[in-house]
PyMOL Python script that loads the backbone (N, CA, C, O; Angstrom):
from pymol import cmd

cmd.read_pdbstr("""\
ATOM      1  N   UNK A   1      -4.950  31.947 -14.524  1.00  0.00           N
ATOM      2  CA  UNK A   1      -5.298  30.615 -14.055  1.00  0.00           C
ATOM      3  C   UNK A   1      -6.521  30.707 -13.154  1.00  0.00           C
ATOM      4  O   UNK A   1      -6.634  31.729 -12.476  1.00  0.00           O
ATOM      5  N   UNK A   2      -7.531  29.675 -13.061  1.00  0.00           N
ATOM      6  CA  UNK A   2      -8.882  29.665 -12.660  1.00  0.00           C
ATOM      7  C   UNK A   2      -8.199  29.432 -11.131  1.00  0.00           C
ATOM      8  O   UNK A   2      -7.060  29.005 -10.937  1.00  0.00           O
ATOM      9  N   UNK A   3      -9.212  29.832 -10.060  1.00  0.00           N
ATOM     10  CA  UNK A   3      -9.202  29.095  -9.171  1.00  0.00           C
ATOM     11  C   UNK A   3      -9.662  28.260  -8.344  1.00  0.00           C
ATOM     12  O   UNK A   3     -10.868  28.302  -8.099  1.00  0.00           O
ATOM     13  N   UNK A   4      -8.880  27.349  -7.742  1.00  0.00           N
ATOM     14  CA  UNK A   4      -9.506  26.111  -7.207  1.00  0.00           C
ATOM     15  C   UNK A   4     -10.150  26.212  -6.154  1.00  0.00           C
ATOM     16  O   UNK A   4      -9.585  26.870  -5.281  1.00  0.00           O
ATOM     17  N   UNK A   5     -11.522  25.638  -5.812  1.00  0.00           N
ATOM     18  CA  UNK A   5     -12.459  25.909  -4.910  1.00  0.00           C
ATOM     19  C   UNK A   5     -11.520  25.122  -3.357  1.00  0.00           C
ATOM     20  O   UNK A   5     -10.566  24.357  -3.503  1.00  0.00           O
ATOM     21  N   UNK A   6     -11.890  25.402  -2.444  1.00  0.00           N
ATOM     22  CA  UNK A   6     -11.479  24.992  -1.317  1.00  0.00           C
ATOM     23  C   UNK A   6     -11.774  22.805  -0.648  1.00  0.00           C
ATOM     24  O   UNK A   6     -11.212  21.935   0.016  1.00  0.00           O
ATOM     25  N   UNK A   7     -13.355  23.110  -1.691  1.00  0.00           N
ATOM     26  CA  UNK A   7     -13.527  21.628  -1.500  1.00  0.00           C
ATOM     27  C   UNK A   7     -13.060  20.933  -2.625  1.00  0.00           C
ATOM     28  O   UNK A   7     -13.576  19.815  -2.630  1.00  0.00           O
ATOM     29  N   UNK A   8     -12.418  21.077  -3.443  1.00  0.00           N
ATOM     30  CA  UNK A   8     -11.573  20.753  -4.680  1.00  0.00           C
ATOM     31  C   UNK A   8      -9.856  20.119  -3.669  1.00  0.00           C
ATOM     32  O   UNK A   8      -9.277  19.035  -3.747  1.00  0.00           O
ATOM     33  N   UNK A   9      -9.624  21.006  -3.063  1.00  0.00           N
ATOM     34  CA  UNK A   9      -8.315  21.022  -2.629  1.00  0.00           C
ATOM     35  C   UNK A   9      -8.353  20.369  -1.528  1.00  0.00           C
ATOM     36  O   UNK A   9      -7.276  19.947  -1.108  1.00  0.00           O
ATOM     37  N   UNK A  10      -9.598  20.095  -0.737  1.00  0.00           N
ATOM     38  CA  UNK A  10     -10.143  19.564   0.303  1.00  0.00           C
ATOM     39  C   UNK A  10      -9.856  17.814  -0.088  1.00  0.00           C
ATOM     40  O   UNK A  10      -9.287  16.911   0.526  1.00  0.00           O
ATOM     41  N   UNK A  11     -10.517  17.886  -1.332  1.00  0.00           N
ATOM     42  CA  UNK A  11     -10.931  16.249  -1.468  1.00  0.00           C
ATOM     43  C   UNK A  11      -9.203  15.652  -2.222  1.00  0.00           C
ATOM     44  O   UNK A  11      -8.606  14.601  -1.988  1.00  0.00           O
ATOM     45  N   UNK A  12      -8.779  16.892  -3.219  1.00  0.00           N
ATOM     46  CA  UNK A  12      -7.509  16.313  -3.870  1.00  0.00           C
ATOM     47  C   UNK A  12      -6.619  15.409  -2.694  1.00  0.00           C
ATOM     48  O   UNK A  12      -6.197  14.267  -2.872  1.00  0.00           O
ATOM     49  N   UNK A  13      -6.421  16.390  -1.217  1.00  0.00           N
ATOM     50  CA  UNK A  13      -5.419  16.500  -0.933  1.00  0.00           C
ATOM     51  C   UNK A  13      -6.154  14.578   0.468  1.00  0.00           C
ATOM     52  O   UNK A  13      -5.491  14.013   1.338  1.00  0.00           O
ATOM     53  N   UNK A  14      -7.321  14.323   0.096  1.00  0.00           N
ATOM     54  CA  UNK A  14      -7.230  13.266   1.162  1.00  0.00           C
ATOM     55  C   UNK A  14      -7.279  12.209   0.249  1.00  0.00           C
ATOM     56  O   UNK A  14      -7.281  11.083   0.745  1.00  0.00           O
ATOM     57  N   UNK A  15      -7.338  12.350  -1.536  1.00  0.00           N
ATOM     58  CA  UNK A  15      -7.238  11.317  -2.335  1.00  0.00           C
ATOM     59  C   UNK A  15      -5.656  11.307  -1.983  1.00  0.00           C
ATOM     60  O   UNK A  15      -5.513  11.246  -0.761  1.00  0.00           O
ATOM     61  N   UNK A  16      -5.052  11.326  -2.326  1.00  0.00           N
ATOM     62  CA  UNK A  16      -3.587  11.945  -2.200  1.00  0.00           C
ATOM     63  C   UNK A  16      -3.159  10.769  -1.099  1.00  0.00           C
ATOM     64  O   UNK A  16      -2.509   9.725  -1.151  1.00  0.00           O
ATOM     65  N   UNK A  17      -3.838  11.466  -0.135  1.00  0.00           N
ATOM     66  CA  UNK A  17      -3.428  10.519   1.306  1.00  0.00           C
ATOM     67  C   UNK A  17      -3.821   8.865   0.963  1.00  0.00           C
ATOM     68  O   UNK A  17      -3.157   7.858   1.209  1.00  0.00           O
ATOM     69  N   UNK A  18      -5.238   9.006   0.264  1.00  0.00           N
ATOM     70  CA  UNK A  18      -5.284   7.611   0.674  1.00  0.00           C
ATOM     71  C   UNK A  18      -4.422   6.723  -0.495  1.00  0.00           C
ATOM     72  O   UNK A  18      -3.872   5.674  -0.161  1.00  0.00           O
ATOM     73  N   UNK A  19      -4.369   7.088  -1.510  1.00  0.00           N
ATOM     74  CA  UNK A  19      -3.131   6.884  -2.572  1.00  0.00           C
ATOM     75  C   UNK A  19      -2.220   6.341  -1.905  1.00  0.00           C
ATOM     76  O   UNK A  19      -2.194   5.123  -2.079  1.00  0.00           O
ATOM     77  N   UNK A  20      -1.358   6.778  -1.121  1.00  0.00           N
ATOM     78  CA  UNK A  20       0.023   6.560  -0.391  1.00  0.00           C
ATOM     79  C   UNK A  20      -0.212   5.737   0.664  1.00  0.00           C
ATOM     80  O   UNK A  20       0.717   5.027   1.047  1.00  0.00           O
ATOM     81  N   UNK A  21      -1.528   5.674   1.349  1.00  0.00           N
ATOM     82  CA  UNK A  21      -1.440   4.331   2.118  1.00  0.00           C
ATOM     83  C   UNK A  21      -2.200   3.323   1.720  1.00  0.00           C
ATOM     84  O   UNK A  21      -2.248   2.321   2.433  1.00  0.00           O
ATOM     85  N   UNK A  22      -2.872   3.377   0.626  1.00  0.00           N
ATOM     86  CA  UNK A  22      -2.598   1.715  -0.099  1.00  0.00           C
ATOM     87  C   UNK A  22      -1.491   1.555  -1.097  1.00  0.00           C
ATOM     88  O   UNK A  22      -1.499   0.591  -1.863  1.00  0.00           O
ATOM     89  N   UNK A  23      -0.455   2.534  -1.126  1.00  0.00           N
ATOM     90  CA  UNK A  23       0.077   1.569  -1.736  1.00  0.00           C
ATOM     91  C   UNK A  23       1.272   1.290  -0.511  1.00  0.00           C
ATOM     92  O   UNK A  23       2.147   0.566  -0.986  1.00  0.00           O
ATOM     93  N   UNK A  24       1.599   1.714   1.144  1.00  0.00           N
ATOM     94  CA  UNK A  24       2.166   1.542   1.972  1.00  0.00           C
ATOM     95  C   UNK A  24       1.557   0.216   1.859  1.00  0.00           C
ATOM     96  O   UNK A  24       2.209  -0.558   1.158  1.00  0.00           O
ATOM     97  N   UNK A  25       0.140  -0.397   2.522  1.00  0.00           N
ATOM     98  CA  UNK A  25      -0.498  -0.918   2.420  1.00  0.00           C
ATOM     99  C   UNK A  25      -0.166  -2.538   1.603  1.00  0.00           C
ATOM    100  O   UNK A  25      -0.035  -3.614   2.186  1.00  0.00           O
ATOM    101  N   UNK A  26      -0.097  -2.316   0.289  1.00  0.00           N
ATOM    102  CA  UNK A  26       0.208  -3.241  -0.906  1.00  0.00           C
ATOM    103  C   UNK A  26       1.436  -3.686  -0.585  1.00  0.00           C
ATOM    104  O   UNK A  26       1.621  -4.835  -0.184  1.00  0.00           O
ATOM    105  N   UNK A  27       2.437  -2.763  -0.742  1.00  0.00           N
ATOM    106  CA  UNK A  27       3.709  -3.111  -0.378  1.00  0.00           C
ATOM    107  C   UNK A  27       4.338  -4.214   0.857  1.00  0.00           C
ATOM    108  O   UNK A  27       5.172  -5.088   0.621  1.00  0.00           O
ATOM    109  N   UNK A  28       3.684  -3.920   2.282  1.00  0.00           N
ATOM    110  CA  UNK A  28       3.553  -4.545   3.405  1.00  0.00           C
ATOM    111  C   UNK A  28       2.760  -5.626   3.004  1.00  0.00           C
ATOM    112  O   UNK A  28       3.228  -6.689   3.412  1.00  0.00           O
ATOM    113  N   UNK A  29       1.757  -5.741   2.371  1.00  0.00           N
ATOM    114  CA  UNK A  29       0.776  -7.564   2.048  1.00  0.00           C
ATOM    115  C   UNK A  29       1.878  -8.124   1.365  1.00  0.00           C
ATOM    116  O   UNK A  29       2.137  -9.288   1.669  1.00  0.00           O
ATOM    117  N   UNK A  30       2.837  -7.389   0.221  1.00  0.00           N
ATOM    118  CA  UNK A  30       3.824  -8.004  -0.609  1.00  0.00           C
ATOM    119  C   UNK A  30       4.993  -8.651   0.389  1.00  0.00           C
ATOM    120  O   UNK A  30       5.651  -9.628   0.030  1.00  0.00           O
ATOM    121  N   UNK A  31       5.148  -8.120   1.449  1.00  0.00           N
ATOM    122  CA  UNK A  31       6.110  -8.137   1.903  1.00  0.00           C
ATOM    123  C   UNK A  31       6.165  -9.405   3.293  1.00  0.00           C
ATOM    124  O   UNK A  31       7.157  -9.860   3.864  1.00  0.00           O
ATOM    125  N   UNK A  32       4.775  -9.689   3.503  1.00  0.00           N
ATOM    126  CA  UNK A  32       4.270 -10.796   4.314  1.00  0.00           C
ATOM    127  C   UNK A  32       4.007 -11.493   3.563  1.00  0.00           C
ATOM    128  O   UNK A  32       4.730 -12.464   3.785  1.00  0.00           O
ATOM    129  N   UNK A  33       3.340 -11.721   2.639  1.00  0.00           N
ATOM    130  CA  UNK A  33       3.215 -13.197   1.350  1.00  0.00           C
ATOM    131  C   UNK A  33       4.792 -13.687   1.255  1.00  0.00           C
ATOM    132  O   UNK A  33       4.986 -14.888   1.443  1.00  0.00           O
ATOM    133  N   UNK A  34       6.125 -12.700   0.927  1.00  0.00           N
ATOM    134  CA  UNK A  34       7.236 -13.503   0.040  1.00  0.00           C
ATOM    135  C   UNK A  34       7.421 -13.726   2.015  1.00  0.00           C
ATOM    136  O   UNK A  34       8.288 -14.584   2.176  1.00  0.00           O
ATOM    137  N   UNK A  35       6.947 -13.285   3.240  1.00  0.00           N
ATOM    138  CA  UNK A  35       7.763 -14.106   4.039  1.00  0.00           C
ATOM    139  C   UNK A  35       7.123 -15.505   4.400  1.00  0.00           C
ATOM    140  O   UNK A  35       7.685 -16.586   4.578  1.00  0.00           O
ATOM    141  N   UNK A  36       5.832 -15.181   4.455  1.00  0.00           N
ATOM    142  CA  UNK A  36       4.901 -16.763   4.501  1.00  0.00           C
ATOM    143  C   UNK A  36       5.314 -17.654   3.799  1.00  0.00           C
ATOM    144  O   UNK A  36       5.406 -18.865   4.001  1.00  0.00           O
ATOM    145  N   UNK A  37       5.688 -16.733   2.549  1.00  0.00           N
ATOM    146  CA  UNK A  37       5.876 -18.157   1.153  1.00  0.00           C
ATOM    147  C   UNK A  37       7.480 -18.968   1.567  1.00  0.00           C
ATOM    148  O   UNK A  37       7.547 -20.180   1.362  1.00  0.00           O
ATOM    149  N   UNK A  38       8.696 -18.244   2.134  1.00  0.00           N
ATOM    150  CA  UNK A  38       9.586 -19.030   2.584  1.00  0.00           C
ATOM    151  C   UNK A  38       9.693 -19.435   3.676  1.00  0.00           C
ATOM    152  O   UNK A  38      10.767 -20.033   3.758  1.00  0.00           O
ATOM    153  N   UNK A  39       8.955 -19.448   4.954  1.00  0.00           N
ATOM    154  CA  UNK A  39       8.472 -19.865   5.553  1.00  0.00           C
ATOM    155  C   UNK A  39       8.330 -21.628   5.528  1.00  0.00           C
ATOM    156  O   UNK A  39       8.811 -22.662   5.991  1.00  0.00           O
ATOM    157  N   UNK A  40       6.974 -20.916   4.340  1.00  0.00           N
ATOM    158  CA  UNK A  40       6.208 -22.260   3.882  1.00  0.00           C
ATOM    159  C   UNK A  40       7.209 -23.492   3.402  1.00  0.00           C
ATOM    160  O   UNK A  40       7.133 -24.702   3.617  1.00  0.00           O
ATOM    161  N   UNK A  41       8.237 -22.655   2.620  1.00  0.00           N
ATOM    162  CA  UNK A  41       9.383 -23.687   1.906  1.00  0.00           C
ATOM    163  C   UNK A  41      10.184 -24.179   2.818  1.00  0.00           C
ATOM    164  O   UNK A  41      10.680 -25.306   2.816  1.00  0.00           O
ATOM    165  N   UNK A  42      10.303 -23.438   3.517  1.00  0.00           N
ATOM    166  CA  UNK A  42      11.508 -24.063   4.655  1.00  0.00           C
ATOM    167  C   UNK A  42      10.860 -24.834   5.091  1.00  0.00           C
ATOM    168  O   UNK A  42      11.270 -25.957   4.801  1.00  0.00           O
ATOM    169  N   UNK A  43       9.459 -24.833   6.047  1.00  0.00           N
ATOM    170  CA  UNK A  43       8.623 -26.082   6.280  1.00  0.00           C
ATOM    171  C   UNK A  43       8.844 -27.182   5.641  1.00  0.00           C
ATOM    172  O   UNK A  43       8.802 -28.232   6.283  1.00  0.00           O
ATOM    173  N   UNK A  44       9.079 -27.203   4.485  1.00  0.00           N
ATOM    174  CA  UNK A  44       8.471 -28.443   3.492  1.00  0.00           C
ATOM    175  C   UNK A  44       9.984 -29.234   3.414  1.00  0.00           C
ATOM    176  O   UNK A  44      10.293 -30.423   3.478  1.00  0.00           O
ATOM    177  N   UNK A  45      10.784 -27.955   3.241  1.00  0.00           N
ATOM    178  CA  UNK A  45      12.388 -28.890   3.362  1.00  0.00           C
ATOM    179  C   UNK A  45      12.228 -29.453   4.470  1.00  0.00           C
ATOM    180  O   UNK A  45      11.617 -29.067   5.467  1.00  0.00           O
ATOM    181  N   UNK A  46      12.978 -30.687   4.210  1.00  0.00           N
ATOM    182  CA  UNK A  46      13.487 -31.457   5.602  1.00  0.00           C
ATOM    183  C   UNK A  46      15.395 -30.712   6.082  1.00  0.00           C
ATOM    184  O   UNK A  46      15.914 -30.823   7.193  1.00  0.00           O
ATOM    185  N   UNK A  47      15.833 -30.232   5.228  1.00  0.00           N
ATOM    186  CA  UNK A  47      16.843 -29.855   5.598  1.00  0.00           C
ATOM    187  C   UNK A  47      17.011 -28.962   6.781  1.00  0.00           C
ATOM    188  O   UNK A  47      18.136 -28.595   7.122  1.00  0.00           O
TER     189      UNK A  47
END
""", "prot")
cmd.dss("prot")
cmd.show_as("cartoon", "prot")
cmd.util.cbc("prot")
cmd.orient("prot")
């Protein structure tokens, strides 16, 4: 097996990182939209 240069493993390993915090990222925007959005509904009920 060839081996991997140091800036190979350098760059894999901060794609990697940033991978996992957009999708932390995505998840948390998902997770404030569905609360805004009932929020929003409860607003609109008069109940």
């Amino acid at each position: 097996m060839e081996n991997i240069s140091q800036e190979y493993i350098i760059l894999f390993n901060a794609i990697t990182e940033a991978e996992e915090a957009l999708r932390a990222t995505r998840e948390k925007l998902i997770a404030v939209q569905q609360q805004a959005e009932e929020l929003y509904i409860r607003g609109a009920d008069p109940a």
